[in-house]
N, C-alpha and C positions, 0 to 999 in steps of 0.2 A: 646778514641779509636784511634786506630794507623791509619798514614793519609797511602792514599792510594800512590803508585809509578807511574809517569806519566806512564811506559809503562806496568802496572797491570791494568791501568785506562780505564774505559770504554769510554772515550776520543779518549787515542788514538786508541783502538781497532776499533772503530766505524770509525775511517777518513783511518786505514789503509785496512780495509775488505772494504769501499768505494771505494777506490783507488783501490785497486786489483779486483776489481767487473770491473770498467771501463775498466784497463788495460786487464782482461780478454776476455772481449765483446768487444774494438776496437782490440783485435790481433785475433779473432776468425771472426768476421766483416772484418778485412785486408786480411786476408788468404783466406778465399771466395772470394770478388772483387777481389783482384790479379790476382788470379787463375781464375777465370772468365776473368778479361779484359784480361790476358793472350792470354787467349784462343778466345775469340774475335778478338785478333789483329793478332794474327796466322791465324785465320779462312778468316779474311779479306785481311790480305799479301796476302795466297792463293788461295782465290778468285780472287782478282787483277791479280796475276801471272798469272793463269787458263785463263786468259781471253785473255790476251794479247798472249799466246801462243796456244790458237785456232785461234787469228787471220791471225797469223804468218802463222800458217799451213796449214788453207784456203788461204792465199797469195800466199804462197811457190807450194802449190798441183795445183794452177793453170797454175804455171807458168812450171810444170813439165807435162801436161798434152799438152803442145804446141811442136807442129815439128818441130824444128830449123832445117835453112841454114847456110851456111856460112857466110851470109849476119847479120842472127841476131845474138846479144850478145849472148854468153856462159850462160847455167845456172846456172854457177857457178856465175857468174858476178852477176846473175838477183837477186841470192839467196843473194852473199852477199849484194847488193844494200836495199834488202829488208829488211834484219837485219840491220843497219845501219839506216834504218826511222824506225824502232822497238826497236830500243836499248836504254839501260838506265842506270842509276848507280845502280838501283836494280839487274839488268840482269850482272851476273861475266861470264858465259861464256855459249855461244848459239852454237852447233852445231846440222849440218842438216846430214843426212846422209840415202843414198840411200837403193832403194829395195835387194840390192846386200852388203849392212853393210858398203858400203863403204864412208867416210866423203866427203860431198859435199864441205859444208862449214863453217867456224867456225867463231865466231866473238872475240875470243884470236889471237889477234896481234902476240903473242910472239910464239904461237904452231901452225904454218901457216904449219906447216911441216909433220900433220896430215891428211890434206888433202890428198884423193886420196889411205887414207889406211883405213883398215878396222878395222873395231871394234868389237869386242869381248865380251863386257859387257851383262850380262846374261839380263836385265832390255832390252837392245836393242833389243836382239833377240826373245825375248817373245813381244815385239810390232813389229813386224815386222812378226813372223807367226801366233799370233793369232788374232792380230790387236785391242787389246786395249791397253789403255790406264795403265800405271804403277800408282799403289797407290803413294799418293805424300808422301816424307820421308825427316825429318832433318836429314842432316849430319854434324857432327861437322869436319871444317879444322881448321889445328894448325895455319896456315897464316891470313887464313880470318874469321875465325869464324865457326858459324851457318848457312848452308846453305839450302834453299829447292833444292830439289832433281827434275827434269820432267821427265818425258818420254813421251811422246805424238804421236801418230801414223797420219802422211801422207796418206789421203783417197782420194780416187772417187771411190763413192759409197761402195761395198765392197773390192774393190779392194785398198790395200797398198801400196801407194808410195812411201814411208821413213820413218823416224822417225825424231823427234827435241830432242837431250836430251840438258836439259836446268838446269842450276845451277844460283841460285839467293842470294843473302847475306840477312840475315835476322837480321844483325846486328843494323839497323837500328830501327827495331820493338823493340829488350831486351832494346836496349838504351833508347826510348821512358818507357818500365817497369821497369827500373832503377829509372828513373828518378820522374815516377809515386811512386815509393817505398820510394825516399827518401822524398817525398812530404808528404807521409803518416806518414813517421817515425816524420818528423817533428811537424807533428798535431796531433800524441798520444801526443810526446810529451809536446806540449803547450796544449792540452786536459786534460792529469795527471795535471798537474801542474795548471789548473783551477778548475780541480777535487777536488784536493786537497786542495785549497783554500777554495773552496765550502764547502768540506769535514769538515775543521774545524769549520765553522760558522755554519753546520746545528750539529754537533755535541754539539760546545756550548749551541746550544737552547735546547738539549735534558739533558747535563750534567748539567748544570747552574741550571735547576727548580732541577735536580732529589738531586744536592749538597744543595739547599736548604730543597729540604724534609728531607734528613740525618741529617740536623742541626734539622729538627724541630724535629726529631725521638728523637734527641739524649736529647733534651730539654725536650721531652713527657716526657722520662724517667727518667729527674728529678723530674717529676712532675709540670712542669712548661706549661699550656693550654695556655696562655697570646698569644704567639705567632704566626702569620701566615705564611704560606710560599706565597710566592710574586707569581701572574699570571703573566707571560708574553706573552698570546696570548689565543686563542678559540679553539686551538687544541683537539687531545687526549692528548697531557701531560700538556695544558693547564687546561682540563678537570679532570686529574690526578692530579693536583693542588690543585682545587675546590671540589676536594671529600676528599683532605687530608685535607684542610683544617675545612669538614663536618665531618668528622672523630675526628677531632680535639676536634670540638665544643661538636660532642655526646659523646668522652672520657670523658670529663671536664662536663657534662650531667651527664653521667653515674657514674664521680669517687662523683660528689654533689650527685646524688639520692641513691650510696651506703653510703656515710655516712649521710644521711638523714634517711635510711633505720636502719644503726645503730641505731641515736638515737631515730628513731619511734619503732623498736622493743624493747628496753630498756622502751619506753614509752608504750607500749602495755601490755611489761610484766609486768609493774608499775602498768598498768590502766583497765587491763582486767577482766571481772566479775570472772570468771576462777582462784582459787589457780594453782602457778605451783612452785614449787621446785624440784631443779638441784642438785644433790649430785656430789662427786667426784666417787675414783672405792669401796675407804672403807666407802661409803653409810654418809658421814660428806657431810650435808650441804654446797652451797659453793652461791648456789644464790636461792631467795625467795622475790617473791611479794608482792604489801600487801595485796590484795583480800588471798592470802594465810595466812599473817599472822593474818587479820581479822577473817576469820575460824577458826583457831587455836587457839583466841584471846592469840597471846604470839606476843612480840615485836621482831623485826625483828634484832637486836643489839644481842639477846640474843640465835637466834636459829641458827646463822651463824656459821661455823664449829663443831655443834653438828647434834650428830647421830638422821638422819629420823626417826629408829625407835624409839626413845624417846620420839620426838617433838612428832610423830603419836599417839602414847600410845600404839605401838604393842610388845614390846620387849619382852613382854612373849611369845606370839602366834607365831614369824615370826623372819629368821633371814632375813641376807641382801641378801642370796641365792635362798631365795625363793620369795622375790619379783621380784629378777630378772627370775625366771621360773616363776612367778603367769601370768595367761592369763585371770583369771579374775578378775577383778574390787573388789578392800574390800570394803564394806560399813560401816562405822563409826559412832555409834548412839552414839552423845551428848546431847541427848535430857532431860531437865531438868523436873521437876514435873510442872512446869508454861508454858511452849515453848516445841514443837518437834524441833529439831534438827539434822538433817542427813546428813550425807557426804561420794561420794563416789568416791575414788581413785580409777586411773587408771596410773598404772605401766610400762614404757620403757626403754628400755634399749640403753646405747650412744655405741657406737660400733667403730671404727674404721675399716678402708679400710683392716684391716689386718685380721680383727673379732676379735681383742682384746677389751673388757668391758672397759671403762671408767668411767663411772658414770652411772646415772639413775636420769630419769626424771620422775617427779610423778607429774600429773594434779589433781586437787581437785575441785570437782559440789558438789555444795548445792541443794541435791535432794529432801529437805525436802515441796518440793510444787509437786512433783512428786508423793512422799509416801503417799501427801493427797489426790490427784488424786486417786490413787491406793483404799487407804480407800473410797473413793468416790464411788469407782467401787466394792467394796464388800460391802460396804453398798446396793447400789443396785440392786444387786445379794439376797441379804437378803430380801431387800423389797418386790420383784417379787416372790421371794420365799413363804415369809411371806403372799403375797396378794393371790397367789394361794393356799398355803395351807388349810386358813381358810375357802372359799368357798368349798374344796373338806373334807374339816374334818365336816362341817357342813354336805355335801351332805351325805358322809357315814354315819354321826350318822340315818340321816332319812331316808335312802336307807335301814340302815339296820334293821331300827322298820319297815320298811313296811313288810322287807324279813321275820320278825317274829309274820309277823300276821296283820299287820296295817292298811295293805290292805282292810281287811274285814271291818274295820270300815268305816261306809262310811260318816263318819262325819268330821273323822282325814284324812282319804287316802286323801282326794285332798288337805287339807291342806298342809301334807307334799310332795306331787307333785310340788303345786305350789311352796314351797320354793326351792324344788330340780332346777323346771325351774329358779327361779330367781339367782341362785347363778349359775346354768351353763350358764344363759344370760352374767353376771356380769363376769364370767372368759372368755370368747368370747371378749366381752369388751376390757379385759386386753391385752389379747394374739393380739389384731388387733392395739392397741393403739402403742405395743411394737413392734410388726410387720411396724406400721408407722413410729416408732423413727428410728428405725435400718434402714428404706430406706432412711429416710432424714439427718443418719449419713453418710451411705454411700457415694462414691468422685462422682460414676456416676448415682447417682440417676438423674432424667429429668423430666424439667417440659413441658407440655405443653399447654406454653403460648397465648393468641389470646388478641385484644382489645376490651376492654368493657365498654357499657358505665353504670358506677358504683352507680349512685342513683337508674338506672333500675332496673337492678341486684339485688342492695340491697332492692327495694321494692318490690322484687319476694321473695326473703329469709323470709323478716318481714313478708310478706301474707302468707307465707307457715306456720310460729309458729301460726301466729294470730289465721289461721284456724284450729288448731289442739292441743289449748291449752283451760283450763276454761275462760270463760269468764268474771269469776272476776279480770284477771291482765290485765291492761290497758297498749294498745300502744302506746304510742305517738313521732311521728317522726319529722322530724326538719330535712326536706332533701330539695337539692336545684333542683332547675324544669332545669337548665341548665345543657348541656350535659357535664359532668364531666368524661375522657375517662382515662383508666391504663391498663397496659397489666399487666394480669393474668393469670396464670392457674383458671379455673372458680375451678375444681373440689374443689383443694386445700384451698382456700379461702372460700369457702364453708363451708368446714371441717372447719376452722377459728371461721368463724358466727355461726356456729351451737355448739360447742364447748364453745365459751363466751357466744350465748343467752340462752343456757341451763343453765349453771351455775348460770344466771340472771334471769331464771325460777326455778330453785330450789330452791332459796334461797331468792325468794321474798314472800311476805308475801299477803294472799288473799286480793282484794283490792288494793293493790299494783301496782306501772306504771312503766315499762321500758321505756326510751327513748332512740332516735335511733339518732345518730347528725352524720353529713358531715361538713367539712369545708377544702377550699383551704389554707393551710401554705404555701407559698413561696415554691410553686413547689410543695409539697406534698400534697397527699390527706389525711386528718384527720379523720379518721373513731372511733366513741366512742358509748358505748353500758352502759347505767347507770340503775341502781336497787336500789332497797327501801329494801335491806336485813340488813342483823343484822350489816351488815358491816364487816371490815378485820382491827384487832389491828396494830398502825404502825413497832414493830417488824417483823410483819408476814410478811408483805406490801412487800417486796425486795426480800420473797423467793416464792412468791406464783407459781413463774413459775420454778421453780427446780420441778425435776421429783420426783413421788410419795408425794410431802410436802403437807400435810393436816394442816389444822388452826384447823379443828376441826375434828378426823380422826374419831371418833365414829358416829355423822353426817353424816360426807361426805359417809362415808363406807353404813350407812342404807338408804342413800338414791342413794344407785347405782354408786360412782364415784369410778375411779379408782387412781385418784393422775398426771394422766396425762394430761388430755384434754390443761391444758395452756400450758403444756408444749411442747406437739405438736404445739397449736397455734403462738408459740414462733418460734420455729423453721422455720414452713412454713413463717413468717413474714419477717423472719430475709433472707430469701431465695428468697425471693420478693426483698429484697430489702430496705426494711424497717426497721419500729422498734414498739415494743410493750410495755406496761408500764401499770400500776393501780394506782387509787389515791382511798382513801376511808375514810371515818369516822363510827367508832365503834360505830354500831348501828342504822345510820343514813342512810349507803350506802355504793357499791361500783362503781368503771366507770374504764371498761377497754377502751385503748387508742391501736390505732395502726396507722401506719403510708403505702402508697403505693407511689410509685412515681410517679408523674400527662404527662399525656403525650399532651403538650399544641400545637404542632403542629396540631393533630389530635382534639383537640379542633376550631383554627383557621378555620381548612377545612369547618370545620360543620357549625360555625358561616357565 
């Protein structure tokens, strides 16, 4: 970079607008005082004068106001005698002169010759009829200078006596503002020239940091952070220092965390679940992952600079023009006779600020756990289908022998009543079961929680089967007498217990004993509900809480279930807070297991 020219430099710009700032402010400051003390010292000559020539005239008007004899001195004597103890080197020429214009007496030696004649001067004559005083006026003489000008009027009372006109040198005052000027000139002078001293050293402290940050600038832009620029003080460009140098550090920050950024997105697109492959504008390959090239299982050596559509297997169906117009996503089944297999691409186009095409970027999802989901959810669409059908294809077949007569038999009519009630119980069932899933699927379903204390609770539940079951299945419980507290929705849990001791009532065998167990696990409370039934094969064992899953659906179906109740149970558990589980032996038993969380403060209180 080309250096700068001292007088381009903001060096000397700055000591010379210094300088000229001072020199402007002391000649704008000089010319004010001047002019003021001028005018003060005018104002003061003139006062001095003023005063001394009232004296005079109170002197003079007394001594005009007296009857002379022959015996007293002349008034002309009195008058000049009087001038003469008033006179001064400021006072150039005093004369007095009579009510009649005529000169009494003068204190000019040399025009003694004017006595006794009259005067003419318009300034005399206006003091002398009107009887005041003339405004005081400089006049400039070529001999003597600057003079003030009097006119002053001789009174008793209103009556004029004379007049004094008086001429005074005021030569004396401009030499004194001469003198004052040169005094002045001298100390702008020595002033600039301290100014300017000054000028340079507070410049240096401005130019010195700012020449160093230009070096640092110029070093930034090699790339080179290493360097600091030097503080020399706590200033603002001290302070402008200290940011460039902050500046510095977040540069040298920011140029390491953009190529950290480099190699973490090269490692992203290395390492990301996500295929992504990057074409150029004629759709050849140019970059590719390996989660892409695991998809595709093809080696990544081998699909570089080959055509997307090949790698994809679309070359029949699709050119390179219609990926770049597809808005929606292809899905790709490579699903084999052993494995599903599904993959679906999603299409973008690289663009330029110009909206010229570049390439085309294609993302590739393994959506083949998506598609099971999917089948998941037409499966159970089928099953709901399936569970209601058969209860309403039963109901019709015996709805419609009653509508053909069956009625009259009063042997058959209640029988088939009674099936018609039990199958529209059993869809009631269904539809409230399904109605539960779908609120506890929902995001705002709400519980409404209180605390409880849970062996209580649970020995209201047990009492309520005990009494309203045969009394061939024996209860037996295994609960603790200590207040064991969890916050529940009671309703919910309810639903829980009645839902597992049913299942543990259907399927237990007459004679048969449930037992009922609590125990505290490390902060959780252990709730288990055990049966004497045929048992659950350990295949089964893992699905029994998936919705609709029968072990044994002809069973379960004639004796009233619908395929949900654990699976609700599950849910509400899992919403709690907890967790649910079954352990069983085929033929010997099952024991569902669930879990709540124990609320030990509220134990402490109680204790």
């Amino acid at each position: 970079m080309k250096k700068v020219g001292f007088f381009k430099s903001i060096h000397f710009k700055f000591v010379l607008i210094y300088v000229l700032l001072i020199l402007i402010a002391m000649q704008i400051i000089g010319v004010y005082f001047v002019r003021q003390l001028e005018e003060q010292l005018v104002t003061n000559f003139s006062d001095s004068i003023n005063e001394r020539v009232d004296l005079i005239a109170y002197n003079i008007g007394q001594e005009m106001l007296i009857e002379r004899d022959e015996s007293m001195p002349k008034l002309a004597e009195e008058v000049n005698s009087i001038l003469n103890d008033f006179f001064s080197e400021e006072l150039t020429t005093v004369k007095v002169i009579d009510s009649n214009s005529r000169v009494i007496a003068t204190s000019d030696l040399e025009n003694q010759q004017l006595v006794g004649k009259r005067i003419t001067d318009i300034p005399v004559k206006q003091a002398l009829v009107a009887g005041s005083r003339a405004a005081d006026k400089i006049m400039l003489d070529n001999q003597i200078g600057r003079m003030l000008v009097l006119t002053v009027p001789i009174k008793n009372n209103d009556n004029v006596l004379g007049v004094i006109d008086l001429q005074s040198s005021m030569e004396e005052v401009y030499d004194q503002m001469k003198q004052i000027n040169q005094i002045f000139v001298t100390g702008t002078v020595i002033a600039l020239a301290i100014t300017a001293v000054l000028g340079i050293f507070l410049a240096q402290t401005i130019t010195r940091p700012m020449s160093d940050m230009r070096k640092q600038a110029l070093e930034m832009a090699k790339g080179n952070f290493s360097r600091k620029v030097k503080v020399y003080g706590h200033d603002e460009i001290g302070q402008l220092a200290l940011t460039f140098n902050n500046l510095t550090k977040k540069l040298q920050e920011a140029h390491a965390t953009t190529e950290g950024e480099k190699r973490k997105l090269s490692s992203v697109l290395t390492h990301m679940t996500d295929g992504v492959i990057a074409t150029d504008r004629k759709g050849r390959i140019i970059l590719v992952n390996d989660p892409a090239c695991e998809m595709l299982n093809v080696p990544r050596e081998t699909v570089l600079s080959e055509s997307i559509l090949e790698v994809l297997g679309i070359e029949d169906e699709y050119a390179l023009e219609d990926l770049l117009n597809e808005t929606d996503s292809l899905i790709l089944d490579f699903s084999t006779s052993t494995k599903p297999y599904i993959i679906k691409v999603s299409f973008s186009a690289i663009q330029k600020d110009t909206g010229l095409i570049n390439g085309l970027i294609a993302v590739l999802y393994d959506i083949t756990e998506q598609e099971k989901i999917e089948q998941e959810r037409r499966e159970f669409v089928a099953n709901v289908s399936h569970e209601l059908r058969t209860p309403l294809t039963t109901m019709r077949s015996y709805l419609e022998a009653l509508a053909e007569g069956a009625w009259k038999d009063e042997e058959l009519a209640p029988k088939f009543l009674d099936v018609t009630q039990t199958e529209t119980e059993r869809m009631i069932r269904l539809v409230n079961d399904l109605l539960q899933l779908s609120k506890l699927d929902s995001t705002d379903y709400k519980f409404f929680k209180e605390y409880v204390n849970f062996p209580h609770y649970f020995n209201r539940i047990i009492d309520r089967f005990e009494l309203t079951k045969h009394e061939t299945i024996i209860f037996e419980r295994h609960l603790p007498e200590k207040k064991l507290f969890v916050e529940i929705d009671e309703d919910k849990i309810t639903q829980v217990l009645d839902n597992i001791i049913s299942n543990a009532l259907k399927y237990s065998p007459e004679g048969g004993k449930i037992q009922f167990r609590l125990a505290d696990k490390e902060g959780k409370l252990e709730i288990s509900v055990s049966d004497q039934g045929v048992g659950i094969p350990k295949e089964n064992l893992t699905n029994i809480f998936d919705r609709f899953y029968r072990v044994d659906k002809a069973r379960t179906r004639k004796l009233g279930g619908t395929g949900l109740g654990l699976a609700i149970a599950k849910e509400m558990v899992v919403a709690h807070g907890g967790d649910i589980w079954a352990k069983s032996e085929d033929g010997i038993g099952t024991t569902i297991y669930f879990t709540l969380p124990l609320e030990k403060e509220l134990e402490d209180d109680w204790e």
